[in-house]
C-alpha positions in Angstrom: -122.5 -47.6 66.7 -123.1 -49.6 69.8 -119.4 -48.4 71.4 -120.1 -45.0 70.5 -123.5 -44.3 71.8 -123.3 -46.5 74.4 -119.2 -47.3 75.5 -119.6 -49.7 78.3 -123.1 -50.6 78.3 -125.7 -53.4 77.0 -127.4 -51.7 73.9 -130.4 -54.0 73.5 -133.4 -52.2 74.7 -131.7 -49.1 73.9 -134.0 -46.6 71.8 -132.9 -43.9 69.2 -134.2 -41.6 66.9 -133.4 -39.9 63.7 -133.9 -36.5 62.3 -133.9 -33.3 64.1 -132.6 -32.6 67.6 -135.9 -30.6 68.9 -137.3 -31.6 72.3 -140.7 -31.7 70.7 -141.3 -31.3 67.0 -144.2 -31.0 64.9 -143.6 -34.6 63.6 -141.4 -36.9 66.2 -139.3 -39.0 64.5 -139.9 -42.8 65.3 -137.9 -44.5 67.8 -135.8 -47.3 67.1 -135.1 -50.2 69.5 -132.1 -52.4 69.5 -132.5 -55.9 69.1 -129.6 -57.0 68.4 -125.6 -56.4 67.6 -123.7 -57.6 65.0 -120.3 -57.3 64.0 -118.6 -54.0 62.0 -118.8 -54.7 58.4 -117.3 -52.5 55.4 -120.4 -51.6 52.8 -121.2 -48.4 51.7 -117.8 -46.6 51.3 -115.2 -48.6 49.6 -112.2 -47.5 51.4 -113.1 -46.3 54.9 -115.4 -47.5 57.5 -118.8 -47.0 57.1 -119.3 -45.3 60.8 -122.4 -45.7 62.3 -124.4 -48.1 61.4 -128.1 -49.7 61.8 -130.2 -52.3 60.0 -134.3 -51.5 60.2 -137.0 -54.0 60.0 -138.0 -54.7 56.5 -141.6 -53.8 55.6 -142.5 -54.6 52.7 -145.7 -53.2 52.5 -144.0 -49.8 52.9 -140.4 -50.2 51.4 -139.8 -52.1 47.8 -135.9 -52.8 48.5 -133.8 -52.6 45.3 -131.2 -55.0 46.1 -131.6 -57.9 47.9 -128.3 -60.6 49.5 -129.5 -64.3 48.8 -126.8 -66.4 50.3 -125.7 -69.8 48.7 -124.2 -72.8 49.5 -123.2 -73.8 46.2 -122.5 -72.8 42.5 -123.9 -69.1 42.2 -125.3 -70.2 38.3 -128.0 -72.9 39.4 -129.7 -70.2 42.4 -129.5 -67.1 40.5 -131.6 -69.8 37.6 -134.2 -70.2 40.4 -133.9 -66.9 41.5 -135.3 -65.7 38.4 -138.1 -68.0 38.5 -139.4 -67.3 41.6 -139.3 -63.3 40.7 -141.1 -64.6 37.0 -143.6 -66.7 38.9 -144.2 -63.7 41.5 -144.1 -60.4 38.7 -143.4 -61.7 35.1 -143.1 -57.3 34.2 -140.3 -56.9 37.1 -137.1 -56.4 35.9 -134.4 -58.3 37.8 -130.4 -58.7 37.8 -129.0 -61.1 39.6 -124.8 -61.0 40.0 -122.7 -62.0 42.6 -121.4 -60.2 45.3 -117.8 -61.2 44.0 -118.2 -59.7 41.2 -119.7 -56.6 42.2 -116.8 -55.8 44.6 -114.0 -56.5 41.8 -115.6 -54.3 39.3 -115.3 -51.8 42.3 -111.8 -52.6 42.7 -111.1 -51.9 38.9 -111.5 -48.2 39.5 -108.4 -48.7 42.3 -106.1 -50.2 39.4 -104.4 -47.0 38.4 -103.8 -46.2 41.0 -102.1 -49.6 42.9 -100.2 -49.3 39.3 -98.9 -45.9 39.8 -97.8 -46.7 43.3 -96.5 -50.0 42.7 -94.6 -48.0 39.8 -93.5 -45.6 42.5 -92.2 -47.8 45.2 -90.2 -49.7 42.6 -88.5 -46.2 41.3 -88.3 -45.4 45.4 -86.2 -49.0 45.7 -84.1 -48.4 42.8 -83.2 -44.8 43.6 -82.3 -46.4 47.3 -80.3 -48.9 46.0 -78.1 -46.7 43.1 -77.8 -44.3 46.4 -76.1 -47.2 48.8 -74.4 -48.8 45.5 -72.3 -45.2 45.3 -71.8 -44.3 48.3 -70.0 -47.8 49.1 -68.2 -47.6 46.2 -67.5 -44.3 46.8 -65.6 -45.3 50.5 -64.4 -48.0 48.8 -62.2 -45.9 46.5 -61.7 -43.3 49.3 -59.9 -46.3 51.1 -57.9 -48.3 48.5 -54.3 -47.8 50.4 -56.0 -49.1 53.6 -57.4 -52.4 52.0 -54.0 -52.6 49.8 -52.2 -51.9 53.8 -54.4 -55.3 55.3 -54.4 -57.3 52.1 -49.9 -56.8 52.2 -50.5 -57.5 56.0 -52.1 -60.9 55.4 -56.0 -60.2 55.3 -57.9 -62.8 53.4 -60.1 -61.6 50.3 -63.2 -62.9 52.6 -61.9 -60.4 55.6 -62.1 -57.6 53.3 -65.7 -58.0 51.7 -66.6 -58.7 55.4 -65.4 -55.6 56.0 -67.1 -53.4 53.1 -70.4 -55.1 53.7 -70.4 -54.4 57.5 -69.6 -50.9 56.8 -72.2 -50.2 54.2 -75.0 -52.6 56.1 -74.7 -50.6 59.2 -76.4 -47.3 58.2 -79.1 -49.3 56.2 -79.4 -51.6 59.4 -79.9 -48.2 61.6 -82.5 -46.3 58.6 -84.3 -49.9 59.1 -84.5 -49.6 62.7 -85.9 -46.2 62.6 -87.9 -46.4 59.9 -89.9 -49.4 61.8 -89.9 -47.0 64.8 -91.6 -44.3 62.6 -94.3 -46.6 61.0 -95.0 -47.6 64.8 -95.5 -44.1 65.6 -97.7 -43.1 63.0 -99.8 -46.3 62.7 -102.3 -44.7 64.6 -103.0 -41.9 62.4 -102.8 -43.9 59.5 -105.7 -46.7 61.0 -108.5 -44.8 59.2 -106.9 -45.4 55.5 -106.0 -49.2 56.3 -109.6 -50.3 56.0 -110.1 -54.1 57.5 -106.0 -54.1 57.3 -104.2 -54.2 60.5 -101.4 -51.3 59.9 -99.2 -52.8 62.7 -99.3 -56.2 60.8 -96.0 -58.2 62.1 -95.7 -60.1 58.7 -95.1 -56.5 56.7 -93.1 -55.4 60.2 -90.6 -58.3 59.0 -91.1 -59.0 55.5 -90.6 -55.8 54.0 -87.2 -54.4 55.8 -85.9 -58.2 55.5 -86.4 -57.5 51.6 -85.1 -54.2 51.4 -82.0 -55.1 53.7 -81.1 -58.1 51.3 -81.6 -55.8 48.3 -79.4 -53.3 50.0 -76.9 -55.6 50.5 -76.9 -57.2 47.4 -75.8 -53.5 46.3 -73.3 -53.7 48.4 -71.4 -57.1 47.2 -70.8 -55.9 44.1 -68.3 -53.1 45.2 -67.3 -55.3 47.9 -66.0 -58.1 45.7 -64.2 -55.1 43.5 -62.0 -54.5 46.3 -61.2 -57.9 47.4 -60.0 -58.5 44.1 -57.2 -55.3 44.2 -53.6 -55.9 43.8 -51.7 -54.9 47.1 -49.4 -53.1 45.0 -51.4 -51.4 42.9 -53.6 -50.4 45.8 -50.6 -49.1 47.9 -49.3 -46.5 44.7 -52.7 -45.6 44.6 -53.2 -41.8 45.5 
Protein backbone atom coordinates (compact mmCIF):
# COMPACT_ATOMS: atom_id res chain seq x y z
CA UNK A 1 0.00 0.00 0.00
CA UNK A 2 2.80 2.17 1.05
CA UNK A 3 4.70 1.75 -2.70
CA UNK A 4 1.62 2.34 -4.35
CA UNK A 5 0.20 5.44 -2.95
CA UNK A 6 3.28 6.82 -2.10
CA UNK A 7 6.43 5.15 -4.58
CA UNK A 8 9.40 6.88 -3.35
CA UNK A 9 8.31 8.68 -0.32
CA UNK A 10 8.17 8.24 3.71
CA UNK A 11 4.43 7.29 4.42
CA UNK A 12 4.30 8.05 8.15
CA UNK A 13 2.38 11.07 8.61
CA UNK A 14 0.65 10.34 5.53
CA UNK A 15 -3.38 10.68 5.81
CA UNK A 16 -6.05 8.74 3.81
CA UNK A 17 -9.52 8.26 3.62
CA UNK A 18 -12.12 5.77 2.71
CA UNK A 19 -15.44 5.87 0.97
CA UNK A 20 -16.57 8.14 -1.68
CA UNK A 21 -14.35 10.35 -3.90
CA UNK A 22 -16.56 13.77 -3.36
CA UNK A 23 -14.58 16.92 -2.59
CA UNK A 24 -17.09 17.52 0.15
CA UNK A 25 -19.72 15.02 1.23
CA UNK A 26 -22.52 15.14 3.46
CA UNK A 27 -20.61 12.80 5.86
CA UNK A 28 -16.57 13.01 5.41
CA UNK A 29 -15.11 9.94 5.82
CA UNK A 30 -12.45 9.85 8.68
CA UNK A 31 -8.90 10.30 7.92
CA UNK A 32 -6.41 7.83 8.63
CA UNK A 33 -2.80 8.49 9.67
CA UNK A 34 0.12 6.24 9.15
CA UNK A 35 1.98 5.20 11.94
CA UNK A 36 3.76 2.68 10.87
CA UNK A 37 4.82 0.00 7.93
CA UNK A 38 5.07 -3.39 8.15
CA UNK A 39 5.92 -6.00 5.87
CA UNK A 40 3.47 -7.58 2.94
CA UNK A 41 1.76 -10.53 4.41
CA UNK A 42 -0.69 -13.12 2.51
CA UNK A 43 -4.26 -13.16 4.62
CA UNK A 44 -7.36 -12.76 3.24
CA UNK A 45 -7.16 -14.46 -0.25
CA UNK A 46 -5.57 -17.75 -0.14
CA UNK A 47 -3.87 -17.77 -3.40
CA UNK A 48 -3.04 -14.17 -4.49
CA UNK A 49 -1.87 -11.14 -2.71
CA UNK A 50 -4.12 -9.43 -0.67
CA UNK A 51 -3.34 -5.89 -2.38
CA UNK A 52 -3.73 -3.06 -0.38
CA UNK A 53 -3.68 -3.28 2.84
CA UNK A 54 -4.12 -1.35 6.38
CA UNK A 55 -4.49 -2.25 10.06
CA UNK A 56 -6.82 0.42 12.17
CA UNK A 57 -6.64 1.05 15.81
CA UNK A 58 -8.63 -1.34 17.85
CA UNK A 59 -11.51 0.21 19.82
CA UNK A 60 -12.98 -1.75 21.66
CA UNK A 61 -15.63 0.27 22.93
CA UNK A 62 -16.82 0.53 19.32
CA UNK A 63 -15.68 -2.80 17.57
CA UNK A 64 -16.19 -6.46 19.30
CA UNK A 65 -13.45 -8.24 16.96
CA UNK A 66 -14.39 -11.89 16.18
CA UNK A 67 -11.08 -13.35 15.99
CA UNK A 68 -8.28 -12.52 17.83
CA UNK A 69 -3.98 -13.78 17.12
CA UNK A 70 -2.50 -14.68 20.57
CA UNK A 71 1.01 -15.60 19.86
CA UNK A 72 2.95 -18.36 21.92
CA UNK A 73 6.11 -19.36 22.74
CA UNK A 74 5.29 -22.79 23.64
CA UNK A 75 2.95 -25.80 23.28
CA UNK A 76 -0.37 -24.33 21.78
CA UNK A 77 -2.58 -26.89 24.38
CA UNK A 78 -1.46 -25.27 27.82
CA UNK A 79 -2.32 -21.18 26.43
CA UNK A 80 -5.43 -21.92 24.56
CA UNK A 81 -6.33 -23.78 28.55
CA UNK A 82 -5.68 -20.25 29.95
CA UNK A 83 -7.10 -18.67 27.17
CA UNK A 84 -10.29 -19.99 28.02
CA UNK A 85 -10.08 -19.00 31.52
CA UNK A 86 -9.46 -15.65 31.11
CA UNK A 87 -12.56 -15.33 28.47
CA UNK A 88 -14.67 -17.56 31.48
CA UNK A 89 -13.44 -15.25 34.20
CA UNK A 90 -14.17 -12.04 31.87
CA UNK A 91 -17.88 -13.39 30.20
CA UNK A 92 -18.79 -17.03 31.48
CA UNK A 93 -22.09 -16.65 28.44
CA UNK A 94 -19.29 -15.84 25.54
CA UNK A 95 -18.83 -18.49 23.31
CA UNK A 96 -15.13 -18.94 22.36
CA UNK A 97 -12.93 -21.30 19.99
CA UNK A 98 -9.61 -21.32 20.28
CA UNK A 99 -7.48 -23.32 17.30
CA UNK A 100 -4.31 -22.75 15.96
CA UNK A 101 -3.29 -20.87 13.11
CA UNK A 102 -1.68 -24.14 11.72
CA UNK A 103 -4.44 -25.71 11.61
CA UNK A 104 -6.64 -23.22 10.21
CA UNK A 105 -4.47 -22.80 7.12
CA UNK A 106 -4.15 -26.70 6.40
CA UNK A 107 -7.85 -27.23 6.53
CA UNK A 108 -7.69 -24.30 3.87
CA UNK A 109 -5.25 -26.20 2.03
CA UNK A 110 -7.51 -29.36 1.95
CA UNK A 111 -9.89 -27.67 -0.53
CA UNK A 112 -6.35 -27.38 -2.96
CA UNK A 113 -5.95 -31.34 -2.78
CA UNK A 114 -7.85 -32.18 -5.88
CA UNK A 115 -6.57 -30.29 -7.49
CA UNK A 116 -2.36 -30.62 -6.74
CA UNK A 117 -3.76 -34.38 -7.40
CA UNK A 118 -5.11 -33.87 -10.72
CA UNK A 119 -2.06 -31.90 -11.77
CA UNK A 120 0.43 -33.97 -10.15
CA UNK A 121 -1.62 -36.76 -12.19
CA UNK A 122 -1.13 -34.67 -15.26
CA UNK A 123 2.45 -33.82 -15.20
CA UNK A 124 3.21 -37.48 -14.62
CA UNK A 125 0.95 -38.53 -17.86
CA UNK A 126 2.87 -35.21 -19.58
CA UNK A 127 6.41 -37.15 -18.58
CA UNK A 128 5.40 -40.40 -19.69
CA UNK A 129 3.91 -39.32 -22.98
CA UNK A 130 7.53 -37.35 -23.42
CA UNK A 131 9.36 -40.16 -22.69
CA UNK A 132 7.33 -43.04 -25.03
CA UNK A 133 7.82 -39.98 -27.66
CA UNK A 134 11.90 -39.87 -27.37
CA UNK A 135 11.96 -43.78 -26.65
CA UNK A 136 10.44 -44.11 -30.49
CA UNK A 137 11.75 -41.85 -32.23
CA UNK A 138 15.42 -43.13 -31.17
CA UNK A 139 14.50 -46.38 -31.83
CA UNK A 140 13.04 -45.40 -34.76
CA UNK A 141 16.66 -43.82 -36.22
CA UNK A 142 18.10 -46.51 -34.72
CA UNK A 143 16.46 -48.99 -37.11
CA UNK A 144 16.55 -46.42 -39.91
CA UNK A 145 20.48 -46.77 -39.51
CA UNK A 146 21.26 -50.47 -38.82
CA UNK A 147 23.82 -50.87 -42.08
CA UNK A 148 25.60 -47.77 -40.74
CA UNK A 149 26.20 -49.10 -37.14
CA UNK A 150 26.79 -52.80 -38.78
CA UNK A 151 29.42 -50.51 -41.43
CA UNK A 152 31.43 -48.99 -37.97
CA UNK A 153 30.98 -52.07 -35.77
CA UNK A 154 32.86 -54.34 -39.17
CA UNK A 155 35.23 -51.26 -39.19
CA UNK A 156 36.35 -51.71 -35.60
CA UNK A 157 33.92 -49.41 -33.46
CA UNK A 158 33.68 -50.61 -29.88
CA UNK A 159 30.05 -51.43 -28.56
CA UNK A 160 30.74 -48.31 -26.02
CA UNK A 161 31.41 -45.96 -29.40
CA UNK A 162 28.16 -46.92 -30.65
CA UNK A 163 25.77 -46.30 -27.52
CA UNK A 164 27.91 -42.98 -27.36
CA UNK A 165 26.81 -42.41 -30.50
CA UNK A 166 22.87 -43.15 -30.20
CA UNK A 167 22.69 -41.27 -26.91
CA UNK A 168 24.39 -38.13 -28.29
CA UNK A 169 22.06 -38.18 -31.05
CA UNK A 170 18.85 -38.59 -29.15
CA UNK A 171 20.18 -36.13 -26.13
CA UNK A 172 20.76 -33.31 -28.44
CA UNK A 173 17.15 -32.27 -29.35
CA UNK A 174 16.07 -32.90 -25.61
CA UNK A 175 19.29 -30.86 -24.65
CA UNK A 176 18.01 -27.90 -27.18
CA UNK A 177 13.84 -28.27 -26.00
CA UNK A 178 15.58 -27.85 -22.43
CA UNK A 179 17.32 -24.89 -23.37
CA UNK A 180 14.42 -23.23 -24.79
CA UNK A 181 11.98 -24.35 -22.67
CA UNK A 182 14.14 -22.52 -19.69
CA UNK A 183 14.26 -19.47 -22.03
CA UNK A 184 10.36 -19.52 -22.21
CA UNK A 185 9.63 -19.93 -18.41
CA UNK A 186 12.18 -16.86 -18.17
CA UNK A 187 10.00 -14.97 -20.46
CA UNK A 188 6.79 -15.53 -19.05
CA UNK A 189 7.74 -15.46 -15.33
CA UNK A 190 6.62 -12.16 -15.15
CA UNK A 191 3.18 -12.71 -16.22
CA UNK A 192 2.91 -15.68 -14.20
CA UNK A 193 4.24 -13.61 -10.61
CA UNK A 194 0.63 -13.02 -9.66
CA UNK A 195 -0.38 -16.93 -9.43
CA UNK A 196 3.10 -17.83 -7.53
CA UNK A 197 1.92 -16.38 -4.31
CA UNK A 198 5.04 -15.89 -1.65
CA UNK A 199 6.91 -18.33 -4.48
CA UNK A 200 9.65 -16.84 -6.36
CA UNK A 201 8.74 -18.13 -10.10
CA UNK A 202 12.44 -17.55 -11.18
CA UNK A 203 13.57 -19.96 -8.30
CA UNK A 204 17.19 -21.24 -9.46
CA UNK A 205 16.69 -24.63 -7.55
CA UNK A 206 13.45 -25.53 -9.99
CA UNK A 207 15.64 -23.65 -12.91
CA UNK A 208 18.06 -26.76 -12.32
CA UNK A 209 16.36 -29.37 -10.59
CA UNK A 210 13.62 -29.93 -12.78
CA UNK A 211 15.35 -30.07 -16.50
CA UNK A 212 18.34 -32.04 -14.73
CA UNK A 213 15.35 -34.68 -13.95
CA UNK A 214 13.72 -34.67 -17.04
CA UNK A 215 17.13 -34.85 -19.06
CA UNK A 216 18.16 -37.99 -16.98
CA UNK A 217 14.71 -39.44 -17.53
CA UNK A 218 15.06 -38.70 -21.18
CA UNK A 219 18.13 -40.32 -21.40
CA UNK A 220 17.32 -43.19 -19.53
CA UNK A 221 14.82 -43.69 -22.59
CA UNK A 222 17.33 -43.46 -24.62
CA UNK A 223 19.90 -46.36 -23.30
CA UNK A 224 17.59 -48.85 -23.78
CA UNK A 225 17.51 -48.63 -27.68
CA UNK A 226 21.04 -47.67 -27.42
CA UNK A 227 22.25 -50.80 -25.87
CA UNK A 228 19.88 -52.75 -28.65
CA UNK A 229 22.10 -51.62 -31.22
CA UNK A 230 25.42 -52.05 -29.62
CA UNK A 231 24.53 -55.49 -29.22
CA UNK A 232 23.79 -56.19 -33.34
CA UNK A 233 25.68 -58.57 -35.32
CA UNK A 234 27.82 -56.80 -38.05
CA UNK A 235 26.55 -59.30 -40.35
CA UNK A 236 23.30 -59.35 -39.77
CA UNK A 237 23.22 -55.57 -39.59
CA UNK A 238 25.00 -55.20 -43.02
CA UNK A 239 22.08 -57.78 -44.97
CA UNK A 240 19.79 -55.71 -43.27
CA UNK A 241 17.48 -53.74 -45.80
Amino acid sequence: MAQRYWPGQDPIGRQFRLGTRRPNPPSSPIAHEVIGVCRDVQSVRYMQDDGPFYYPPLDLEQTRPPYMLVRVSSDTRTPAASIREIVRDIDPQMALTVVTLASTVERQGEQMKPAMMYSSAAGILALLLALTGVYAVVSFSVSQRVREIGIRTALGARRSDVIVLILRSGATPVVGGLIIGIGLDLLLSAFMASVFVGVDSRDPFTLTVVPLLLLAAAIGAIWIPARRAAALDPLASLRYE
